[in-house]
N, C-alpha and C positions, 0 to 999 in steps of 0.2 A: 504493500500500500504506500501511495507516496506520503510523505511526512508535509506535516501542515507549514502553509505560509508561516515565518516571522518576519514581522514589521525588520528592517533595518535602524528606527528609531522608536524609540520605546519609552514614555514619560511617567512618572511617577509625580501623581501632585497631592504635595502638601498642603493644607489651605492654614494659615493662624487665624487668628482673631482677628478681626477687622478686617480682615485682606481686601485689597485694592482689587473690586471687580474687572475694571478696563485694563489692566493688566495679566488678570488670568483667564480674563475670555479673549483675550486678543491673542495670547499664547496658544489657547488648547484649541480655538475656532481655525487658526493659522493650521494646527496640525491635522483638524480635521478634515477640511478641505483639499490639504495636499494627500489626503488618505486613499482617495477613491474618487469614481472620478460621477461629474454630476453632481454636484454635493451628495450622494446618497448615504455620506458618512459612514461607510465600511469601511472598519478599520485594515486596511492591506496593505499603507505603505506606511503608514505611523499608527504607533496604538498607545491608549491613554488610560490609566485609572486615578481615579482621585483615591486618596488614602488617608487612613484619618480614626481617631478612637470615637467620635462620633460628629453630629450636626454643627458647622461654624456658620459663624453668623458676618457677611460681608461688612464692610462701611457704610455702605447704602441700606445695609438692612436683611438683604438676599439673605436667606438662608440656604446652603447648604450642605448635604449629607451625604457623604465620601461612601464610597462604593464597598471597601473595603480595609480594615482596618490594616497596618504596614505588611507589605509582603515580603517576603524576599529579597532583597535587592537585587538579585541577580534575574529577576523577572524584566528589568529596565536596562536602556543602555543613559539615562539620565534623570535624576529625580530631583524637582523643582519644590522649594518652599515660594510660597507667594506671601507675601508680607504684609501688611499692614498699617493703621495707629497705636495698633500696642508696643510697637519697638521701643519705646522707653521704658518699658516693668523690664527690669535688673534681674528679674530672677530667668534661671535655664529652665529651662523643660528638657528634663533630664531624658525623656524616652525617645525625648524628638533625638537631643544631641548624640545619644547611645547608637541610634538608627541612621546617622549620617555618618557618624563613625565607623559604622559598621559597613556601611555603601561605600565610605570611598576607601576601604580595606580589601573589597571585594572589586575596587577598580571603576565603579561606574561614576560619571562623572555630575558632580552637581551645580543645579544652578540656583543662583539667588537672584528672586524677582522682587523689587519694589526694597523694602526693607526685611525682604526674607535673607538676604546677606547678612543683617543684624545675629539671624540662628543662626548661620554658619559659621562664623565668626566666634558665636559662644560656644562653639564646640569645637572650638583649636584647629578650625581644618584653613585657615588663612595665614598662616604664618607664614613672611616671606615673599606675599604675592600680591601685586597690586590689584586693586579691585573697584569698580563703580559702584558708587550711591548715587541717587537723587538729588540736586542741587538744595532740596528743599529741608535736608537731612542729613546734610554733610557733617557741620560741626557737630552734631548729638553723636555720629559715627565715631568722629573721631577722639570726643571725649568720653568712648565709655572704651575704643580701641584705639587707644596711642601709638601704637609701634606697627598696625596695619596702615601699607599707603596706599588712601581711599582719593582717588578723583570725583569732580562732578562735569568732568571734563568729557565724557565719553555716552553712550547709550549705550554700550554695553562693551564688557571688554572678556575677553580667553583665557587662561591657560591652558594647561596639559588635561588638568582634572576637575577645574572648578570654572563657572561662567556668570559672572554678576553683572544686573542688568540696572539699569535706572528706572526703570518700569512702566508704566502708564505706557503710550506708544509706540516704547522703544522695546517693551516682550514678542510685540507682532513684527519685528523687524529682526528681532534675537532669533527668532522661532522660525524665520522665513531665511533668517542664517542655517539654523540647524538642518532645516529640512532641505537646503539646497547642498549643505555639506554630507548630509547621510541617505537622500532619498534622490537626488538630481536635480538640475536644474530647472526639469521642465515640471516636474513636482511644486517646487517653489512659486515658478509664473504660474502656475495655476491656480494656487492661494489666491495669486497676486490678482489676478482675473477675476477672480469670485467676489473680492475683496473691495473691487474698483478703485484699486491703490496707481499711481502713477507709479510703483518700483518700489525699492527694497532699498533705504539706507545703510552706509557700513555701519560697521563698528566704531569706525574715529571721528562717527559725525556727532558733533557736539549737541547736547541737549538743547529746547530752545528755551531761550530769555527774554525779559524785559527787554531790556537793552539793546539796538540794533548792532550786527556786524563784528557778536566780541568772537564770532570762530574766524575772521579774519585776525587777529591779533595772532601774529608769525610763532612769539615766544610763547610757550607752553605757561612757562613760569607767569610771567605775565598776565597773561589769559587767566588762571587759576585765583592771580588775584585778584582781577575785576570781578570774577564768581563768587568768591570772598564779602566782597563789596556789596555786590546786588543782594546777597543774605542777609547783610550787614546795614538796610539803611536805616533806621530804625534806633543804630545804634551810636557812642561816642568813639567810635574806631580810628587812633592814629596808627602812624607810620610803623613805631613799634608793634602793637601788637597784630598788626595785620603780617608784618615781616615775617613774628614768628608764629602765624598762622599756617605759613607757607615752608616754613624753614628757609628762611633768608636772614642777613642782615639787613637795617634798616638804610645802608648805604648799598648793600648790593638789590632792593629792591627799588630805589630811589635811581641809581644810575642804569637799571635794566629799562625801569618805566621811562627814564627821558629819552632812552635809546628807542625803544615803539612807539612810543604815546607822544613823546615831543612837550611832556610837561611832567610835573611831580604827581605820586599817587594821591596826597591829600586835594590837591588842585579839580584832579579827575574824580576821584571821591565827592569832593562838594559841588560839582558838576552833577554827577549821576543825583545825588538828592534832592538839588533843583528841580531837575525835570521830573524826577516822579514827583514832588512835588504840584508842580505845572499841569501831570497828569491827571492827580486826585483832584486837582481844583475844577476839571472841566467833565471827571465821568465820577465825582461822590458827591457827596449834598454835607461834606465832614466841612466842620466849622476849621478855621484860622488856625486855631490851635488845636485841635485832632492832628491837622494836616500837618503841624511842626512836631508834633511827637513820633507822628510816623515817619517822618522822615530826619528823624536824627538831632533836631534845636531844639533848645533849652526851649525857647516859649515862641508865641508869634511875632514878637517884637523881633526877636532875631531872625528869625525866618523873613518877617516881610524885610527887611534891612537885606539882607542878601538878596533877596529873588529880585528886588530895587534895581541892586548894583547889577544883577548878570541880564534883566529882562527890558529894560527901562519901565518896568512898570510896577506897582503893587500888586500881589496876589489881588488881593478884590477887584483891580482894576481890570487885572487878565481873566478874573471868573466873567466878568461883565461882557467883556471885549470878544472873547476868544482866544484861542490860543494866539500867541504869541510866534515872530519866526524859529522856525526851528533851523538848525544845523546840526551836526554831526559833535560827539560827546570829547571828541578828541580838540575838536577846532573851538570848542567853545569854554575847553579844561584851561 
């Protein structure tokens, strides 16, 4: 008798609490699609099971309930935690980390969606390996794991054994990675098809931001600071502590910035908080001073004194008026 198909790609999904829907439906819809053809969702060229001790309850609310509680690892060739808002409770979930332990012993390789890298990480399987987060969850990453180098510079990035994604739109692109690396290419355009995607981003394409044109920025280093920044407006961030946010000195990040930027980081710093500023004044209904706390001044007397000097106009004036000329964040640093 012949022996039954196996998928060539094989998912194991973990769901936590909270987990971020449009990240792990964009992941398992990507592989279902490339599964078979027509949508008719036979699993023949990817196959999925959700895993789990019982019913999670999404961000949105969705609930839920995993097919089967952990199997085998050796049933998958990849097994995905999908993460969530809970990534800040401190505690491990001891059976989760036991059971990734135990996967990447057995060789299969894991990936961490959204803040599902946060469990990977708590179960010691990152040491040594640079890894993507989420722009919006960089710093929490990195103050609970110091000695992991965490980017928010990327949508997802490889090793040999582990694959961490920034999540939200970038799993349907990680996912249309994998299936064109283990199932073929025309596998993948077929997603692609279903999907009414224009293509399939790499891996080195940078998250999107606020900000226009910071994946233009040549230096890496560079680049990571103004990411830095855009996390950071909100807040009193000088030169210092931003340097060694990045691991630089305050003069090797000051002579890198005038070398791309053509001005000093504080200079560009209090650029970028203008304009989001500028921003909230014409799409919030937030008073004077809402708008100066979110954006980093002491009060609105400060705030409108600045926005003065870079707009020629008062904040009220520019709610009244409209925006304001705009240019480019470099030219106006």
């Amino acid at each position: 008798m012949p022996q039954p198909h196996t998928p060539p790609l094989r998912v194991g999904f973990i769901l936590q609490p909270l987990f971020t829907l449009n990240a792990f439906a964009g992941f398992i819809d990507s592989l279902r699609l490339a599964a078979d053809k027509g949508g008719r969702s036979r699993q023949i060229h990817c196959s999925w099971q959700i895993m789990g001790p019982g019913p999670v309850t999404s961000s949105c609310g969705l609930e839920v309930h995993p097919q089967t509680p952990y199997r085998d690892p050796s049933h998958f060739t990849h097994i995905a935690v999908c993460g969530g808002n809970n990534y800040l409770d401190p505690h491990e979930d001891k059976a989760l980390s036991h059971y990734l332990k135990d996967a990447y012993k057995q060789g299969v390789k894991l990936v961490g969606v959204c803040t599902g890298t946060f469990a990977i990480a708590r179960a010691g399987l990152l040491k040594g390996q640079r890894v993507c987060v989420h722009w919006n969850v960089i710093n929490d990453f990195r103050q609970q794991f110091p000695r992991i180098d965490a980017t928010p510079d990327r949508l997802f990035l490889q090793s040999a054994r582990v694959i961490t994604c920034a999540g939200s739109s970038g799993a349907t692109d990680m996912a249309l990675h994998l299936i064109r690396r283990e199932c073929g290419p025309e596998k993948a355009q077929q997603a692609i098809r279903h999907m009414i995607l224009n293509g399939m981003r790499t891996s080195n394409s940078p998250q999107t931001h606020f900000f226009e044109a910071i994946h233009e920025i040549r230096d890496e280093r560079v680049r990571v600071a103004v990411l830095t920044m855009e996390q950071s407006l909100n807040t009193r961030l000088d030169t210092q502590g931003l340097a060694e946010r990045i691991n630089l000195s305050p003069r090797q990040l000051d002579r890198l910035f005038q070398q791309e930027m053509g001005t000093t980081p504080m200079r560009y710093f209090k650029t970028m908080r203008l304009r989001y500023a500028e921003w909230l004044l014409h799409h919030t209904d937030n008073s004077i001073a809402e708008i100066a706390a979110d954006c980093g001044f002491a009060d609105a007397a400060h705030l409108s004194r600045d926005f003065t000097a870079h707009y020629q106009c008062s904040p009220s004036q520019s709610r009244r008026l409209g925006h304001p000329p705009r240019t480019s964040l470099a030219e106006t640093a």
